[in-house]
C-alpha positions as CSV (number, residue, x, y, z in Angstrom):
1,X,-72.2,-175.6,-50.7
2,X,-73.2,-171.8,-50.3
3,X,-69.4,-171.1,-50.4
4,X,-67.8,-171.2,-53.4
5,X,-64.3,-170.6,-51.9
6,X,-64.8,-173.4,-49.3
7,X,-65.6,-176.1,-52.2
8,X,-62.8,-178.4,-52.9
9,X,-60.1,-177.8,-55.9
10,X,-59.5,-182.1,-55.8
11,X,-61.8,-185.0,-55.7
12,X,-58.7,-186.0,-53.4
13,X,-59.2,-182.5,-51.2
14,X,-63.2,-183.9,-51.1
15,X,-62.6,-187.2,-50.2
16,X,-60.2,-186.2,-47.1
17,X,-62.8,-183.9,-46.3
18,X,-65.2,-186.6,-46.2
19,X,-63.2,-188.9,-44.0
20,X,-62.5,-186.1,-41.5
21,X,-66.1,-185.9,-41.1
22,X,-66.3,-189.5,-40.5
23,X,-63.4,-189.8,-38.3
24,X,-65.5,-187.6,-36.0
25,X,-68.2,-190.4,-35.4
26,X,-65.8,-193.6,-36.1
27,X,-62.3,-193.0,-35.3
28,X,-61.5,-196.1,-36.5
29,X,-62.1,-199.0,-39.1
30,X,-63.4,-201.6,-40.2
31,X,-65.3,-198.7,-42.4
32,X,-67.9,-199.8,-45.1
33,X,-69.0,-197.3,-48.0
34,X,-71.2,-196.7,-50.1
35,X,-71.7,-193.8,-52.9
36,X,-74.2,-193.3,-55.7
37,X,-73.0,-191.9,-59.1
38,X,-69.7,-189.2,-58.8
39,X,-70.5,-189.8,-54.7
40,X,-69.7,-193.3,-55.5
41,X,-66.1,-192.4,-57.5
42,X,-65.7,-190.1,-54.2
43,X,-66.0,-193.3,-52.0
44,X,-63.8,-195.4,-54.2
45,X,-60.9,-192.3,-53.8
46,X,-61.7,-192.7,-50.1
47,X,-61.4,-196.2,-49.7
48,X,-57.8,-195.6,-51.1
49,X,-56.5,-193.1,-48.9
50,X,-58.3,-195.0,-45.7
51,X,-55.9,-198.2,-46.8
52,X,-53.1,-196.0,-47.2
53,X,-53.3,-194.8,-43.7
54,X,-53.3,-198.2,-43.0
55,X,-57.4,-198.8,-42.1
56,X,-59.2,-201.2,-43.2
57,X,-62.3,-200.8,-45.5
58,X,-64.5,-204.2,-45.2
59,X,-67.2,-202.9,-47.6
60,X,-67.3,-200.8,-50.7
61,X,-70.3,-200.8,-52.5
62,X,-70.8,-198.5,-55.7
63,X,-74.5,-197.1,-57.3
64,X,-74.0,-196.7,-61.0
65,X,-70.8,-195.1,-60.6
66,X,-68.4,-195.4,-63.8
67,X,-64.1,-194.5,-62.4
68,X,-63.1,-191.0,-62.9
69,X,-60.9,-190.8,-65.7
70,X,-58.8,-187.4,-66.6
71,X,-60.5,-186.3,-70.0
72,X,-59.2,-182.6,-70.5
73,X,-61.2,-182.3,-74.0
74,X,-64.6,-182.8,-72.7
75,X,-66.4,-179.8,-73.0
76,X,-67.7,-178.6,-69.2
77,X,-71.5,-178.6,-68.9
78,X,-73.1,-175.2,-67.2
79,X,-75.5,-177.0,-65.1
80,X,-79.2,-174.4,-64.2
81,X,-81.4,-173.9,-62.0
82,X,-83.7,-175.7,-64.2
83,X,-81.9,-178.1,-64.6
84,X,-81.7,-179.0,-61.1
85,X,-85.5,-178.6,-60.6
86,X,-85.7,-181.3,-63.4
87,X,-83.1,-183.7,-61.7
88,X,-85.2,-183.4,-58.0
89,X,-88.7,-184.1,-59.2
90,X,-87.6,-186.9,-61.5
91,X,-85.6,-188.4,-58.2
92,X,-89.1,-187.3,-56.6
93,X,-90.3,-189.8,-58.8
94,X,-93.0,-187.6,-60.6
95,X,-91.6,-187.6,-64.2
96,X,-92.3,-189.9,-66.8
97,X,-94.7,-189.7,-70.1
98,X,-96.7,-187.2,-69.7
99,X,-94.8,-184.8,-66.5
100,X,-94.0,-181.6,-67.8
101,X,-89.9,-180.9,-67.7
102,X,-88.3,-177.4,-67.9
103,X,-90.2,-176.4,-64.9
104,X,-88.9,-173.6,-63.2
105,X,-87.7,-174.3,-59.6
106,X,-90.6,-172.2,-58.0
107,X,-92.6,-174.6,-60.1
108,X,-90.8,-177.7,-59.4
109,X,-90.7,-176.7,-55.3
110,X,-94.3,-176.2,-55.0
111,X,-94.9,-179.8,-57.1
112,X,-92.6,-182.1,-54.8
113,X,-93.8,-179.8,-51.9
114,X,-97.3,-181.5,-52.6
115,X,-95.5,-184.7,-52.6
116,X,-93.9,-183.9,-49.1
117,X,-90.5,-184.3,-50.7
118,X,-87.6,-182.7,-48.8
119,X,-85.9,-181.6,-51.7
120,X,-88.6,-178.6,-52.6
121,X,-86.4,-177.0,-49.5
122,X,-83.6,-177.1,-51.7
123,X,-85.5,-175.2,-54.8
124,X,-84.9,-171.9,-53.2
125,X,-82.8,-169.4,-53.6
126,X,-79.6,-169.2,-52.7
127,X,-79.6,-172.9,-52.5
128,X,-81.1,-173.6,-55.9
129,X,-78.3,-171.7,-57.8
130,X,-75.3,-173.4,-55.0
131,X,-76.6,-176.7,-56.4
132,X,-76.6,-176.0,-60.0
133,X,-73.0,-174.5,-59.4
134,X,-72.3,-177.4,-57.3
135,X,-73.3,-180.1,-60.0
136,X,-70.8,-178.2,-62.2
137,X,-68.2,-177.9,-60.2
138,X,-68.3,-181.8,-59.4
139,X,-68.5,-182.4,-63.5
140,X,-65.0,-180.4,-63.1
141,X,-63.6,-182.4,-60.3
142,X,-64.5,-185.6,-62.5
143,X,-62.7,-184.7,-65.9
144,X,-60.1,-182.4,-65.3
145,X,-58.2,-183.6,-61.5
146,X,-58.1,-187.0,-60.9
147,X,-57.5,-190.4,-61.5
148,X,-58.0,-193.5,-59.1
149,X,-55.7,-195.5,-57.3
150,X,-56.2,-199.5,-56.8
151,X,-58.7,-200.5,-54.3
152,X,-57.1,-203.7,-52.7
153,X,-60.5,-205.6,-52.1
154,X,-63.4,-207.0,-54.1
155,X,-66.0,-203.9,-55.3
156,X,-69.5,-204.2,-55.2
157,X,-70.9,-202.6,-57.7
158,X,-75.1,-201.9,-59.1
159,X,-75.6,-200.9,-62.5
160,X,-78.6,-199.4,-63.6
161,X,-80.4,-199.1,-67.2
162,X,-78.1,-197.0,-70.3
163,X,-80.4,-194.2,-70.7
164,X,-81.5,-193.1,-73.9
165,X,-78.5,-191.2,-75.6
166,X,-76.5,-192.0,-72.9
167,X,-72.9,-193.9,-73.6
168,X,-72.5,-197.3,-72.2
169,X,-70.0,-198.0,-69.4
170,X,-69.2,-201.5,-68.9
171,X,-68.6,-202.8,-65.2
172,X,-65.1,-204.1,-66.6
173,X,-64.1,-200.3,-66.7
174,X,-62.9,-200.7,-62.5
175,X,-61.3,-203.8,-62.6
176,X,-57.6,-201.6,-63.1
177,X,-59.1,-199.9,-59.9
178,X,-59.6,-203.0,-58.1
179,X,-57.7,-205.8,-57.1
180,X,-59.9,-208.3,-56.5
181,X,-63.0,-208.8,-58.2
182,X,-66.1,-206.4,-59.2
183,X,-69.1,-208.2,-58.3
184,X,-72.3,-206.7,-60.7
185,X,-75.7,-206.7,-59.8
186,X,-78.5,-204.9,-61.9
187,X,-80.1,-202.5,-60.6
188,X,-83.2,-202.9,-63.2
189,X,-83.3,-198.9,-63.1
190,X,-82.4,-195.8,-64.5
191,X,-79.2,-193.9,-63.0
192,X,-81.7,-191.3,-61.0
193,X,-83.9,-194.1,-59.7
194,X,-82.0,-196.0,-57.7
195,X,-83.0,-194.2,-54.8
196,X,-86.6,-195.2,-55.6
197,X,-88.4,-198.2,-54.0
198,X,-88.5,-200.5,-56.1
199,X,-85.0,-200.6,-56.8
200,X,-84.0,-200.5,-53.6
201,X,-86.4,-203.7,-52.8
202,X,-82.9,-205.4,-55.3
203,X,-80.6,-203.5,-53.4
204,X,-80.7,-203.2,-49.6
205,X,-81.3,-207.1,-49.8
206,X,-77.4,-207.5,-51.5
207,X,-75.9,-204.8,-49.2
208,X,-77.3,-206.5,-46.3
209,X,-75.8,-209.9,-47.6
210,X,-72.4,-208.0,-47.9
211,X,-72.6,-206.5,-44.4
212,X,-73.6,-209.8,-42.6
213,X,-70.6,-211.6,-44.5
């Protein structure tokens, strides 16, 4: 993440990547994936290439993650520091009415390091600024390089909450991705809280269903 030359030029480069790793633990499938937001379009492009090499993918669960689709008039977001300090203490779960936003990240590390959070690690420099470029390099990846194949399989997929402002993505948008059927759950969350307990109280439950099937 540090390396800007080592990040990848494809969500297809990413996605072998990813798989390589993997292969190093499980050589072999049945695999089962899951990915939250652009990781979950990541494990989608995954679960492709792992049927096209002829493995079998048993599971592929998606967290509010709407397909990648090839939009070269989108305007690409610069993604800041700040901006990452605001996305990591909201997934901290300290925003709401009344949290101050625009912290800086020396501000937002020492908050969710009084919360014991993890992430306050990742609020320093250099890795504050390699996740900002990061994020914007993934926004890239999503609108300018690729487009899905056809998952042959059922997809599960969790939707959380529209935000305020936000478009609307119907679950119907991966069917062309999928050839069996995208089964919907509601997440009864916002996009970055699905990590949080309470939605996860709705979701392990389902994945654990899906695994034990």
């Amino acid at each position: 993440m540090t390396e800007p030359g080592a990040r990848p030029a494809t969500v297809a480069d990413m996605a072998a990547d990813y798989l390589e790793q993997i292969r190093t633990v499980q050589p072999a499938g049945p695999y089962h994936l899951l990915g939250w937001s652009f990781g979950g379009a990541v494990a989608h492009a995954m679960a492709t290439r792992l049927q096209e090499q002829g493995e079998q993918v048993a599971l592929l669960a998606l967290l509010d993650s709407a397909p990648l689709q090839i939009d070269p008039a989108r305007v690409l977001p610069s993604h800041t520091a700040r901006d990452v300090a605001d996305l990591f203490v909201d997934a901290a779960g300290r925003s709401g009415r009344g949290t101050p936003t625009g912290l800086d990240p020396a501000e937002a590390a020492e908050t969710l390091r009084g919360q014991g959070s993890a992430l306050a690690a990742l609020l320093e420099e250099p890795l504050v600024t390699a996740v900002a470029e990061t994020l914007t390099d993934n926004t890239r990846l999503r609108w300018y390089t690729f487009t899905p194949g056809v998952f042959a399989g059922d997809l599960l997929l969790f939707k959380a909450e529209p935000e305020r402002g936000e478009p609307h993505w119907p679950a119907e948008a991966w069917q062309p991705y999928v050839s069996g059927a995208v089964r919907t759950h509601d997440a009864h969350c916002e996009h970055g809280h699905m990590m949080r307990p309470h939605a996860l109280d709705r979701i392990g439950p389902v994945i654990a269903a899906a695994l034990a099937e």
